[in-house]
PQR file with spaces between the fields and no chain letter, atoms N, CA, C, O and H, PARSE charges and radii, in Angstrom:
ATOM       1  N    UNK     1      92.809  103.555   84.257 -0.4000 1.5000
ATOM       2  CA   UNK     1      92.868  102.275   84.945 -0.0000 2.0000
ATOM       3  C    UNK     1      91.572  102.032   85.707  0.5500 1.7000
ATOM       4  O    UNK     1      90.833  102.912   86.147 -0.5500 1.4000
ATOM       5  N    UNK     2      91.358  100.399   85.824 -0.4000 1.5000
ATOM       6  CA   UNK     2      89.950  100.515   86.240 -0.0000 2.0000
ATOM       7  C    UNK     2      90.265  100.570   87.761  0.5500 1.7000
ATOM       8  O    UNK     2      91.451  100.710   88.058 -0.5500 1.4000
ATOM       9  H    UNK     2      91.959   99.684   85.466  0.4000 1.0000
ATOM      10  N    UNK     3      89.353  100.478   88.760 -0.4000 1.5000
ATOM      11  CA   UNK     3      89.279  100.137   90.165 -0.0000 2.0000
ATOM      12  C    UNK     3      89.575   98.805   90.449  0.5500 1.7000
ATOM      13  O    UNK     3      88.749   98.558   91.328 -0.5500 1.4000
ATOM      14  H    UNK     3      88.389  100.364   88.519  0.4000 1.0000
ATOM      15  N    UNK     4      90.034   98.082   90.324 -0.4000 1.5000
ATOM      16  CA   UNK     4      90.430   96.491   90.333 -0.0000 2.0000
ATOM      17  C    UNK     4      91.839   96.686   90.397  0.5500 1.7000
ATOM      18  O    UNK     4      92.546   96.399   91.362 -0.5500 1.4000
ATOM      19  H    UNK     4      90.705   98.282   89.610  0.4000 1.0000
ATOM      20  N    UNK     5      92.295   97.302   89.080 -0.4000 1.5000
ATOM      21  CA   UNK     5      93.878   97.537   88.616 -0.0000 2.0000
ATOM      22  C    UNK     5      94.519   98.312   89.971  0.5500 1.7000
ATOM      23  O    UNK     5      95.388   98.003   90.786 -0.5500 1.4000
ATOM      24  H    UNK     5      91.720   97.536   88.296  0.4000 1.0000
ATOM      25  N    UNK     6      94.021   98.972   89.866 -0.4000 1.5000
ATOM      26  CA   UNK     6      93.972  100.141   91.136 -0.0000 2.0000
ATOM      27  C    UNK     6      94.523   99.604   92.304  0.5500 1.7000
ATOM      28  O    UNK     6      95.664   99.878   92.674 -0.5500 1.4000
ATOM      29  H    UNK     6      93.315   99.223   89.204  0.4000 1.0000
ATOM      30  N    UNK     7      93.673   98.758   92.975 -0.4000 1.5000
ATOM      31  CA   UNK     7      93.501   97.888   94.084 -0.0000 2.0000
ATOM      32  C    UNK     7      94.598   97.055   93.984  0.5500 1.7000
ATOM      33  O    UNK     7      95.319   97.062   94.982 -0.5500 1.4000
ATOM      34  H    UNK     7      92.746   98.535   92.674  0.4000 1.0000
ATOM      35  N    UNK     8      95.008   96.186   92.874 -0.4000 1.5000
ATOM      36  CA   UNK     8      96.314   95.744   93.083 -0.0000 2.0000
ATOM      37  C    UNK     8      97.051   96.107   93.044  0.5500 1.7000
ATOM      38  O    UNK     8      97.950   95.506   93.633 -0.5500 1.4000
ATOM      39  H    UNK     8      94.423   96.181   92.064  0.4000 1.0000
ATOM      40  N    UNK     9      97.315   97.043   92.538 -0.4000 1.5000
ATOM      41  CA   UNK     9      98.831   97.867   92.354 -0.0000 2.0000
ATOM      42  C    UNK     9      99.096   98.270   93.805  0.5500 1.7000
ATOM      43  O    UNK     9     100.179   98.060   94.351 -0.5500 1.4000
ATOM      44  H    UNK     9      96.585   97.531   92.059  0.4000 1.0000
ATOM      45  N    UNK    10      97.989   98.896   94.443 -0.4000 1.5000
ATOM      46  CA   UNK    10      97.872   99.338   95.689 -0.0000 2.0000
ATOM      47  C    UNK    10      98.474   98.175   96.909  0.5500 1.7000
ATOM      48  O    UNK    10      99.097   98.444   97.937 -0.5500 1.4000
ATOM      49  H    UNK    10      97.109   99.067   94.000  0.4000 1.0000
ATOM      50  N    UNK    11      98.120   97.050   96.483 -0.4000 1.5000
ATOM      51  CA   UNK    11      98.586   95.967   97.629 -0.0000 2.0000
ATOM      52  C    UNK    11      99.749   95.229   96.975  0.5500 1.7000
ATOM      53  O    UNK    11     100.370   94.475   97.724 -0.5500 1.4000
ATOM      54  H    UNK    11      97.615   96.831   95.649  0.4000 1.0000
ATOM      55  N    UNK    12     100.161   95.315   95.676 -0.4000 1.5000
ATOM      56  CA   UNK    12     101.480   95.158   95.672 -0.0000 2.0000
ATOM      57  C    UNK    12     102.542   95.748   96.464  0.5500 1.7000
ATOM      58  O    UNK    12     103.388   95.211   97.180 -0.5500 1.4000
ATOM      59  H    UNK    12      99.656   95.927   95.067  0.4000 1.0000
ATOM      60  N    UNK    13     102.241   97.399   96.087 -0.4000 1.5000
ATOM      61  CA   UNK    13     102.876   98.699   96.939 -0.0000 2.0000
ATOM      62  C    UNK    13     102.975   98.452   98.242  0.5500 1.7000
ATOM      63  O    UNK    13     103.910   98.480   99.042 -0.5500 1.4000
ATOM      64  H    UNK    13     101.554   97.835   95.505  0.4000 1.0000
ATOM      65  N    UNK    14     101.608   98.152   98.321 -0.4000 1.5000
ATOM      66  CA   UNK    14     101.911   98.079  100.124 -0.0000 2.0000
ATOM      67  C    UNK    14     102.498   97.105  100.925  0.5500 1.7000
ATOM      68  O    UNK    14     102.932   97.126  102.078 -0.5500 1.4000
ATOM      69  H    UNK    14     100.848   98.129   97.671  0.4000 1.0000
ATOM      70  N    UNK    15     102.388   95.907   99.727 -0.4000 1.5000
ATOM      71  CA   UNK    15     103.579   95.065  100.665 -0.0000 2.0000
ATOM      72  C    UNK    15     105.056   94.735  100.030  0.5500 1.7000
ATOM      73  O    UNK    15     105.759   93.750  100.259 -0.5500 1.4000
ATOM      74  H    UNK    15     102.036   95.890   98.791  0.4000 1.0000
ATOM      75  N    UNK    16     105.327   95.882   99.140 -0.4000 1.5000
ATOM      76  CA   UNK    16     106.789   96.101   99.177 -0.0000 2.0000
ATOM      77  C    UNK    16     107.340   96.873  100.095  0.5500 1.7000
ATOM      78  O    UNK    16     108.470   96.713  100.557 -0.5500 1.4000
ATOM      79  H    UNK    16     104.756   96.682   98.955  0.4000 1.0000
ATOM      80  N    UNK    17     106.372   97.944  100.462 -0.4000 1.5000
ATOM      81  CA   UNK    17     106.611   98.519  101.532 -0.0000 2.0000
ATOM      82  C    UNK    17     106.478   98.058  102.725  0.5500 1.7000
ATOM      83  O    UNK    17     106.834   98.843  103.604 -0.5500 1.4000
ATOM      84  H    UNK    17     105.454   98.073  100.087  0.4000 1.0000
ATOM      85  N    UNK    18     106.064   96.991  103.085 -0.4000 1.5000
ATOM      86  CA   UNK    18     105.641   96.603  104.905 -0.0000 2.0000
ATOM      87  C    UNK    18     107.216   95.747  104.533  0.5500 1.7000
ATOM      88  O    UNK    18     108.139   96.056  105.286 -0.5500 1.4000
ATOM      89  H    UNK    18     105.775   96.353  102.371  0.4000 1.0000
ATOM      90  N    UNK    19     107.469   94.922  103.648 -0.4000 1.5000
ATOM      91  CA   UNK    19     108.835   93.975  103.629 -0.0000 2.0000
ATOM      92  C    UNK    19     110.007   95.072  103.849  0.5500 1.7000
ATOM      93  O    UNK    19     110.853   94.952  104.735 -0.5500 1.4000
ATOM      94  H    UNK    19     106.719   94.671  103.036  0.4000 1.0000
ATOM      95  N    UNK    20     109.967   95.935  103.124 -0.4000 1.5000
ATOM      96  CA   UNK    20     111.023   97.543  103.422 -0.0000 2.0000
ATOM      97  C    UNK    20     110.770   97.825  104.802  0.5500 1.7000
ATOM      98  O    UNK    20     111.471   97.048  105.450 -0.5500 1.4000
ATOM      99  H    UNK    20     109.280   96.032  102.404  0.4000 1.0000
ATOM     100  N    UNK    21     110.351   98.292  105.284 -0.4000 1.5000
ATOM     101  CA   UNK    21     109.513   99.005  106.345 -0.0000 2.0000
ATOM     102  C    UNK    21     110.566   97.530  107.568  0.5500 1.7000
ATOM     103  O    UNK    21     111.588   97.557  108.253 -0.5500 1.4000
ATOM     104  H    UNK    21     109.781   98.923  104.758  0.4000 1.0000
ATOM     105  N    UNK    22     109.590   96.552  107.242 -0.4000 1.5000
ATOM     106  CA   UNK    22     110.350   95.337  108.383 -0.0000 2.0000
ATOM     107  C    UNK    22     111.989   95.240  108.605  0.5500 1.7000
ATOM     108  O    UNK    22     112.655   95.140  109.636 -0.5500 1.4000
ATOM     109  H    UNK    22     108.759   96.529  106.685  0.4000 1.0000
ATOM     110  N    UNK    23     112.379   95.313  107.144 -0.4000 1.5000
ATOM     111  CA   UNK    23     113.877   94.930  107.233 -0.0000 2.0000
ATOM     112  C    UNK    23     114.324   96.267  108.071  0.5500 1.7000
ATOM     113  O    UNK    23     115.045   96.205  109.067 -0.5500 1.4000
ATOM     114  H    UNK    23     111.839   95.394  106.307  0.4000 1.0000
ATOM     115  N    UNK    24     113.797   97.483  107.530 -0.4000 1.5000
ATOM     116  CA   UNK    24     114.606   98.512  108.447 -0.0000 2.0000
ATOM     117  C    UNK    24     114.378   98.421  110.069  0.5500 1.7000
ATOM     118  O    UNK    24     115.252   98.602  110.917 -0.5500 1.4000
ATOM     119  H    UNK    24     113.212   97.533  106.721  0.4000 1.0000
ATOM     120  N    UNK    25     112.972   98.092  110.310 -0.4000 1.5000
ATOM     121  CA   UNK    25     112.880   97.455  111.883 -0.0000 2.0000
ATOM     122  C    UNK    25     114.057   96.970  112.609  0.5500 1.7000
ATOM     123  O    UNK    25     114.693   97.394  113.574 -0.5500 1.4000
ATOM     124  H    UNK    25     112.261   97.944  109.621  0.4000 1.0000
ATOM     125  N    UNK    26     114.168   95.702  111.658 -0.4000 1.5000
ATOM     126  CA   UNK    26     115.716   94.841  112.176 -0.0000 2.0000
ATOM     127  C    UNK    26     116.180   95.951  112.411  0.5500 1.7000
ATOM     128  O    UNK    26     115.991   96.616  113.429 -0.5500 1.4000
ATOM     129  H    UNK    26     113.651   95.358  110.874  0.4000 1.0000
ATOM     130  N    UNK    27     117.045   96.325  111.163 -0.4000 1.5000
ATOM     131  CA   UNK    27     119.025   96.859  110.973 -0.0000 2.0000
ATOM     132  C    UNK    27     118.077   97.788  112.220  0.5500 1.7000
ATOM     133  O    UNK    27     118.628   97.481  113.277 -0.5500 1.4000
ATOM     134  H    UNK    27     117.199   95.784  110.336  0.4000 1.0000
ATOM     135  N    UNK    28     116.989   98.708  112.521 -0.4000 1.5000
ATOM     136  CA   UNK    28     117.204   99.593  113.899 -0.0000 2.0000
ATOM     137  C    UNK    28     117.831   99.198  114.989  0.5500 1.7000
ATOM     138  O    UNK    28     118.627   99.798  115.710 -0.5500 1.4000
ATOM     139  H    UNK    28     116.541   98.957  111.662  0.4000 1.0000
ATOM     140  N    UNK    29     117.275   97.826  115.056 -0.4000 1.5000
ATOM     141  CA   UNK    29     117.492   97.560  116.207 -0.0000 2.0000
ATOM     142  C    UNK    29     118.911   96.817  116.659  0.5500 1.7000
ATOM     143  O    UNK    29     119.312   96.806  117.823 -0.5500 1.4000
ATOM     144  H    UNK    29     116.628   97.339  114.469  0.4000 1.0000
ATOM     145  N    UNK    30     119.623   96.179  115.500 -0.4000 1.5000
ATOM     146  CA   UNK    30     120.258   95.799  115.148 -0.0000 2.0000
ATOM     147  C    UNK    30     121.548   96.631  115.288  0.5500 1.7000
ATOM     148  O    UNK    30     122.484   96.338  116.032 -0.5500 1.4000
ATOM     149  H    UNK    30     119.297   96.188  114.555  0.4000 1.0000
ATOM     150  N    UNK    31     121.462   97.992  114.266 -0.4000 1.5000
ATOM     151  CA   UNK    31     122.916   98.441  114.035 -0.0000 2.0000
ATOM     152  C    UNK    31     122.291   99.833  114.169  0.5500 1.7000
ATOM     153  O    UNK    31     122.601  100.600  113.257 -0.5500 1.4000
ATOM     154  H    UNK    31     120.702   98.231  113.662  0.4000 1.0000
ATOM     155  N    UNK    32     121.397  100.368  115.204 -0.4000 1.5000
ATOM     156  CA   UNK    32     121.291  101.470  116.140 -0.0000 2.0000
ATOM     157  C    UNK    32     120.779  102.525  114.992  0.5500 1.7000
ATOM     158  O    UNK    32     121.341  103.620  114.968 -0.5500 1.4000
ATOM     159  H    UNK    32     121.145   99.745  115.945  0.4000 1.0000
ATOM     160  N    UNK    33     119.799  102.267  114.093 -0.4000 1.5000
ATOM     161  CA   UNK    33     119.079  102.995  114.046 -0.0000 2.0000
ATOM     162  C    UNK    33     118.095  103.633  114.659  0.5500 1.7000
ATOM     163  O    UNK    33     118.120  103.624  115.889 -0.5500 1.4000
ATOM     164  H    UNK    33     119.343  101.378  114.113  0.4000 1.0000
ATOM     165  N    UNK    34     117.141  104.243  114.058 -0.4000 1.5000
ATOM     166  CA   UNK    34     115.699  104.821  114.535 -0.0000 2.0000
ATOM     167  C    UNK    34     114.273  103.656  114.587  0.5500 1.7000
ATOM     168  O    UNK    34     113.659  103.315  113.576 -0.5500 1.4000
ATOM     169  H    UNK    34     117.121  104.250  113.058  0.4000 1.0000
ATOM     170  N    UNK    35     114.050  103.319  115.578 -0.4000 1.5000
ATOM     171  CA   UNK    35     113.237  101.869  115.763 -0.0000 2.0000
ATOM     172  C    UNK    35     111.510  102.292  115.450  0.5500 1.7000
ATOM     173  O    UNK    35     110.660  101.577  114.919 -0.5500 1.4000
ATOM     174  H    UNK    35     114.549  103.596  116.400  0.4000 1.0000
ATOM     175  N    UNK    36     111.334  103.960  116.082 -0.4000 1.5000
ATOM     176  CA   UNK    36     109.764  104.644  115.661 -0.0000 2.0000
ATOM     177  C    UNK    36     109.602  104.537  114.633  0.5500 1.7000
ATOM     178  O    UNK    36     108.773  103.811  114.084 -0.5500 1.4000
ATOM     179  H    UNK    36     112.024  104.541  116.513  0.4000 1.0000
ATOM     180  N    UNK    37     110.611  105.468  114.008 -0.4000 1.5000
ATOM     181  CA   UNK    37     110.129  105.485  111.912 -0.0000 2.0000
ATOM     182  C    UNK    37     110.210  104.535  111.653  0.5500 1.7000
ATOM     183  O    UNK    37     109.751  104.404  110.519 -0.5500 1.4000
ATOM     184  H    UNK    37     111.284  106.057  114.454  0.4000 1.0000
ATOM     185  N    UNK    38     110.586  103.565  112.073 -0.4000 1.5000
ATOM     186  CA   UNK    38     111.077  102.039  111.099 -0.0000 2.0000
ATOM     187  C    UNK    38     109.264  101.317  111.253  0.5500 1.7000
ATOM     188  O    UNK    38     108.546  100.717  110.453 -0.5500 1.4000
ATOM     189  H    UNK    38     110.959  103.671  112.994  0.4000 1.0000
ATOM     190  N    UNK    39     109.033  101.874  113.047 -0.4000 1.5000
ATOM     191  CA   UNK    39     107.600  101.159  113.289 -0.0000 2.0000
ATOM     192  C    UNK    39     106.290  101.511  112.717  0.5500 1.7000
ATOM     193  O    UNK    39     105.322  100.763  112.581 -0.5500 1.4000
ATOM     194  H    UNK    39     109.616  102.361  113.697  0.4000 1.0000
ATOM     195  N    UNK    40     106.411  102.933  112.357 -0.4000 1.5000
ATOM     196  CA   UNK    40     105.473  103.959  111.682 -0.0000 2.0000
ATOM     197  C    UNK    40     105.083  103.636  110.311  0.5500 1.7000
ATOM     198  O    UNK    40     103.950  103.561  109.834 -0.5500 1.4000
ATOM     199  H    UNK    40     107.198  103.541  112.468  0.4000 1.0000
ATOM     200  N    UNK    41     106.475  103.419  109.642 -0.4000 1.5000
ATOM     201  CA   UNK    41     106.246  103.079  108.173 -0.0000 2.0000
ATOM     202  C    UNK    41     105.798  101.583  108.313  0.5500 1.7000
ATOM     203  O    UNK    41     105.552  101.060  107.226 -0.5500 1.4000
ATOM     204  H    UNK    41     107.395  103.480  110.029  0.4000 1.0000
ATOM     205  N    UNK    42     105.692  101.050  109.041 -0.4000 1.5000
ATOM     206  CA   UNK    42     105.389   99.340  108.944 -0.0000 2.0000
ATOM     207  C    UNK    42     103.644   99.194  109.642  0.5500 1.7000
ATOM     208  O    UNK    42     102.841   98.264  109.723 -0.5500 1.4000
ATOM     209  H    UNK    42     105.892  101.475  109.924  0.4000 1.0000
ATOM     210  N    UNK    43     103.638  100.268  109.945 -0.4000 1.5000
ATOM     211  CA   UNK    43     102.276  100.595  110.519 -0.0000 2.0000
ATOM     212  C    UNK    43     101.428  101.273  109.382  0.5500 1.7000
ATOM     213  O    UNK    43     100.267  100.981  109.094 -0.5500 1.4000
ATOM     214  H    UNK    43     104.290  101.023  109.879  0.4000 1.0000
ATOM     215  N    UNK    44     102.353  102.397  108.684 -0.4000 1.5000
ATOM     216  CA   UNK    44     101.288  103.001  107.337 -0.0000 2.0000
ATOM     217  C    UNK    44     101.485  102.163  106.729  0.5500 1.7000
ATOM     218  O    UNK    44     100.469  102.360  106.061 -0.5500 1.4000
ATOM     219  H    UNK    44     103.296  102.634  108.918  0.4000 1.0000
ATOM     220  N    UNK    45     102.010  101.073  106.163 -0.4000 1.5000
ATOM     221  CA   UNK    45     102.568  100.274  105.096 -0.0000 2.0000
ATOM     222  C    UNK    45     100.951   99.112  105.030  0.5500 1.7000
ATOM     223  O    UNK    45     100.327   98.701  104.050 -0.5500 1.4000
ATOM     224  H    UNK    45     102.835  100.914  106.706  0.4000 1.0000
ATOM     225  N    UNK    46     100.694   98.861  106.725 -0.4000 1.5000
ATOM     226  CA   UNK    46      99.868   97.344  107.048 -0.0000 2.0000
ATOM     227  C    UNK    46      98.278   98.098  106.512  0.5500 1.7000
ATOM     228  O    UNK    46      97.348   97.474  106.002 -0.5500 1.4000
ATOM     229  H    UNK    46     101.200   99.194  107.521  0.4000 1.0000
ATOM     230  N    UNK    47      98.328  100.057  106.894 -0.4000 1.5000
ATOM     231  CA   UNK    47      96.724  100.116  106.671 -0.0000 2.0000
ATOM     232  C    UNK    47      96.282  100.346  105.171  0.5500 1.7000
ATOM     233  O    UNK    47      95.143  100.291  104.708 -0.5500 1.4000
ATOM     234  H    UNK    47      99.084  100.564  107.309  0.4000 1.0000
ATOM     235  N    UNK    48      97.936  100.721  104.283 -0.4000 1.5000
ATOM     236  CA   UNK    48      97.608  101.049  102.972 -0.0000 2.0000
ATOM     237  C    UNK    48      97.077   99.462  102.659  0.5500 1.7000
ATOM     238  O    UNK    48      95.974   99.388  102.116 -0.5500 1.4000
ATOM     239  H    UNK    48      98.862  100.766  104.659  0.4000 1.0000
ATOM     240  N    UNK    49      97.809   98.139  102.975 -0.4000 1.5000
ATOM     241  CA   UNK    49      97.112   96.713  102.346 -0.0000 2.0000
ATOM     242  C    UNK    49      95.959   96.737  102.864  0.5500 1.7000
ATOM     243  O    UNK    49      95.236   96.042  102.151 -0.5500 1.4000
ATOM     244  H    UNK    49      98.704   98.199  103.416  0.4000 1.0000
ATOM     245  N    UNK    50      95.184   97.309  104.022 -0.4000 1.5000
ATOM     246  CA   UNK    50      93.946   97.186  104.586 -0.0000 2.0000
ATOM     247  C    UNK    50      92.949   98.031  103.656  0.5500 1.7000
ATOM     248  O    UNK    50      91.861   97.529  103.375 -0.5500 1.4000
ATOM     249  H    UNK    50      95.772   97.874  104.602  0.4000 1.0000
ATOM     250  N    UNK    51      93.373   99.610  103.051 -0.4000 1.5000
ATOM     251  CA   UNK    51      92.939  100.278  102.283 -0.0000 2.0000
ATOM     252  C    UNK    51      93.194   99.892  100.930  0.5500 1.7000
ATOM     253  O    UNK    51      92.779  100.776  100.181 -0.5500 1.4000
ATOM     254  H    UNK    51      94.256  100.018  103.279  0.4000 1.0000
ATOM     255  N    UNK    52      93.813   98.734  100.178 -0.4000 1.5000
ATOM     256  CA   UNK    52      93.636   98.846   98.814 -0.0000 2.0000
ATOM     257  C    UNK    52      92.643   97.433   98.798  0.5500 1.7000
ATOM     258  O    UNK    52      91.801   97.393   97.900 -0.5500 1.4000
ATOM     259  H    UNK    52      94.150   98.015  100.787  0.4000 1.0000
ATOM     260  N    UNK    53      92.719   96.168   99.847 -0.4000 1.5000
ATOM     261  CA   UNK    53      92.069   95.428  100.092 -0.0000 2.0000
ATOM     262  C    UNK    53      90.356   95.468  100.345  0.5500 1.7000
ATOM     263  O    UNK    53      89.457   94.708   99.985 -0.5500 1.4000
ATOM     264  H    UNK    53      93.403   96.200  100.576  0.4000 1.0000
ATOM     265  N    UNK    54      90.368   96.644  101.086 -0.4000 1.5000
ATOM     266  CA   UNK    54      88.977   97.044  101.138 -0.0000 2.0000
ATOM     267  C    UNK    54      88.158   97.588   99.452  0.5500 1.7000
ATOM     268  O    UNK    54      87.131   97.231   98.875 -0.5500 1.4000
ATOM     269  H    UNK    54      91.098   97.261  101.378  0.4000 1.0000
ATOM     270  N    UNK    55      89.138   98.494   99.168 -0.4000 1.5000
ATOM     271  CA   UNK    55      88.984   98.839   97.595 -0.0000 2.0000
ATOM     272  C    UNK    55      88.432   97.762   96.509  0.5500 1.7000
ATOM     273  O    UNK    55      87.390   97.818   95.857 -0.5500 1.4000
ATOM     274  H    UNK    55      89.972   98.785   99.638  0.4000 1.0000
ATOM     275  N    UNK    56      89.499   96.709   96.510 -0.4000 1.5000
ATOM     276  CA   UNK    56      88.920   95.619   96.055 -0.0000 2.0000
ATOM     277  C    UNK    56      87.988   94.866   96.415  0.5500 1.7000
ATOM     278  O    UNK    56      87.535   94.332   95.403 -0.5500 1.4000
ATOM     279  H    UNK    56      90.346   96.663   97.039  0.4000 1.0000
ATOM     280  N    UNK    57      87.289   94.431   97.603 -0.4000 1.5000
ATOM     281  CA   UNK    57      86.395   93.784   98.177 -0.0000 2.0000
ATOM     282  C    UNK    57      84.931   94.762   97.531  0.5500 1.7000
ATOM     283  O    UNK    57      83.903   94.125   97.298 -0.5500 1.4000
ATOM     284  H    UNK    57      87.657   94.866   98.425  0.4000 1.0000
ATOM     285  N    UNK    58      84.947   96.092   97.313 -0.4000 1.5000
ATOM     286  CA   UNK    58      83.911   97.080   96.956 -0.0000 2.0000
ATOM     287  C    UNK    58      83.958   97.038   95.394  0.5500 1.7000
ATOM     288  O    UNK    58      82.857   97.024   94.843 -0.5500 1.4000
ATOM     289  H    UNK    58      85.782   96.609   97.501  0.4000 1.0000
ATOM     290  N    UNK    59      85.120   97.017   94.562 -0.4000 1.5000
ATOM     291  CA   UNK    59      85.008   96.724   93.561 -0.0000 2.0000
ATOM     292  C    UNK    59      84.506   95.401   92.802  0.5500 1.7000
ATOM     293  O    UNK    59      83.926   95.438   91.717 -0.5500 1.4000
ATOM     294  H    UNK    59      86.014   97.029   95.009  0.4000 1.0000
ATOM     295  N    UNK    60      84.806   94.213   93.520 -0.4000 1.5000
ATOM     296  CA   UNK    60      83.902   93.215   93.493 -0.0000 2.0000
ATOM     297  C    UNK    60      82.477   93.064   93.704  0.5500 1.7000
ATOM     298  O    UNK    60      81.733   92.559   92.862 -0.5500 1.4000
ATOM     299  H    UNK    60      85.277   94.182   94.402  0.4000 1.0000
ATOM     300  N    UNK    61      82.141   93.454   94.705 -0.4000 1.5000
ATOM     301  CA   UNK    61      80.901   93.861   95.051 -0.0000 2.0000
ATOM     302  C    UNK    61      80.221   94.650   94.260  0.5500 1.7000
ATOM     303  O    UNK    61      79.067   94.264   94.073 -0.5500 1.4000
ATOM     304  H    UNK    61      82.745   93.863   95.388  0.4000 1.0000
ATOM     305  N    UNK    62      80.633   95.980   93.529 -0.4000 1.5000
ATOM     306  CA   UNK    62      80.049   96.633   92.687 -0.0000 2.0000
ATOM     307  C    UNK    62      79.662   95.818   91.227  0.5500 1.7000
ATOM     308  O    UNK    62      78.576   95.809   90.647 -0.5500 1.4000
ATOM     309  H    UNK    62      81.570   96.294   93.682  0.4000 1.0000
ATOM     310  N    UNK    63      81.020   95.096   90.818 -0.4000 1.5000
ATOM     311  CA   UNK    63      81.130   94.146   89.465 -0.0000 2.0000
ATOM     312  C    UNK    63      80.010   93.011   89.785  0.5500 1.7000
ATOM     313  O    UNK    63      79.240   92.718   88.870 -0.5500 1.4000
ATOM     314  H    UNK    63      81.902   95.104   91.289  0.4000 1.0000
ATOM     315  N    UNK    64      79.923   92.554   90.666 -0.4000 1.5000
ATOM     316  CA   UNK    64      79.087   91.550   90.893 -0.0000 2.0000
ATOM     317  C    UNK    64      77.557   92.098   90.663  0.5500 1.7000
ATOM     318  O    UNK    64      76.890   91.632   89.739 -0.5500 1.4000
ATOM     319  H    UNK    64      80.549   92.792   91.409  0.4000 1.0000
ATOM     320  N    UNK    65      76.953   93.237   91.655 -0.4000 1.5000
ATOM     321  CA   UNK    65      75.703   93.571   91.325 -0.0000 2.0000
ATOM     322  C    UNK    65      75.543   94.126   90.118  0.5500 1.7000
ATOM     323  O    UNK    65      74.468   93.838   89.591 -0.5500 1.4000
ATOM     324  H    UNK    65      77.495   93.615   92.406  0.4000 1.0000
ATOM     325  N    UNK    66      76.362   94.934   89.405 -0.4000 1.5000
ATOM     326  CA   UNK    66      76.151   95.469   88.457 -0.0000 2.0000
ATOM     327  C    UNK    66      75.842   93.861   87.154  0.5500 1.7000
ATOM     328  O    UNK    66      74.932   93.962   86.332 -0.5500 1.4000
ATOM     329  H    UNK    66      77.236   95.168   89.833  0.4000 1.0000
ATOM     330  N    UNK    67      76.474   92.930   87.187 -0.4000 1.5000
ATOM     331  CA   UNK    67      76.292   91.649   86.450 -0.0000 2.0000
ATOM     332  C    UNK    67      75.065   91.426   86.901  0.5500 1.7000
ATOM     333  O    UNK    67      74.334   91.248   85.926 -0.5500 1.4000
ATOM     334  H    UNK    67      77.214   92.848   87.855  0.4000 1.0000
ATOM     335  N    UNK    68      74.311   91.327   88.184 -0.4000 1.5000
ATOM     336  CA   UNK    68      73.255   90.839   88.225 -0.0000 2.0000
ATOM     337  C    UNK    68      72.313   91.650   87.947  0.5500 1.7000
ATOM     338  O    UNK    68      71.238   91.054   87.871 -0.5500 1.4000
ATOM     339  H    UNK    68      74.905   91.471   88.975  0.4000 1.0000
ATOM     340  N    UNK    69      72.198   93.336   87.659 -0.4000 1.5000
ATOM     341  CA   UNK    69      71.333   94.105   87.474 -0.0000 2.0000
ATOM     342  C    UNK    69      71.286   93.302   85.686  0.5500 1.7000
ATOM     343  O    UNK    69      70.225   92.902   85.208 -0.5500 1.4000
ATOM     344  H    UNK    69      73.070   93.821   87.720  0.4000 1.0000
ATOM     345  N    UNK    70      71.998   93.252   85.288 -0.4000 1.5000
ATOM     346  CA   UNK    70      72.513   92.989   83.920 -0.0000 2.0000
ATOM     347  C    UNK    70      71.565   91.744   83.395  0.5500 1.7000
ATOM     348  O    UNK    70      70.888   92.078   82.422 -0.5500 1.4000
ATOM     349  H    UNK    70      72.860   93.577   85.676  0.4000 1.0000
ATOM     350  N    UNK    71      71.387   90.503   83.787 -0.4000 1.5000
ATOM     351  CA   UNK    71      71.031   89.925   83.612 -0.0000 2.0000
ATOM     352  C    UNK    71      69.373   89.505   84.358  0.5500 1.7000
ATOM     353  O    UNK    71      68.785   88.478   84.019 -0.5500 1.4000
ATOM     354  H    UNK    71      71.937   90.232   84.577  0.4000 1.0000
């Protein structure tokens, strides 16, 4: 898979997980769960979209100069 593919799959993931991550927030608080883990995973969930986002912004950047070395 290239680095592009990569990158989205990565921010798909990560925001199935921040929407998971949120709903369990609620029901914590809601119907007396654990409110930390619920906040933790919604916290790793926000830096994995920050880390596959960055991924892509570099993979663009690379595709782009590499086109202009090209031409």
């Amino acid at each position: 898979m290239d680095a592009i593919s990569q990158a989205r799959s990565g921010i798909v993931n990560a925001m199935s997980n921040a929407g998971g991550a949120g709903a369990n927030l609620s029901n914590a608080f809601s119907h007396g769960g654990d409110p930390a883990a619920a906040a933790v995973d919604q916290v790793k969930a926000a830096n994995a979209l920050r880390a596959s986002l960055a991924s892509l912004k570099t993979s663009s950047r690379l595709f782009t100069a590499l086109l202009d070395i090209k031409v």
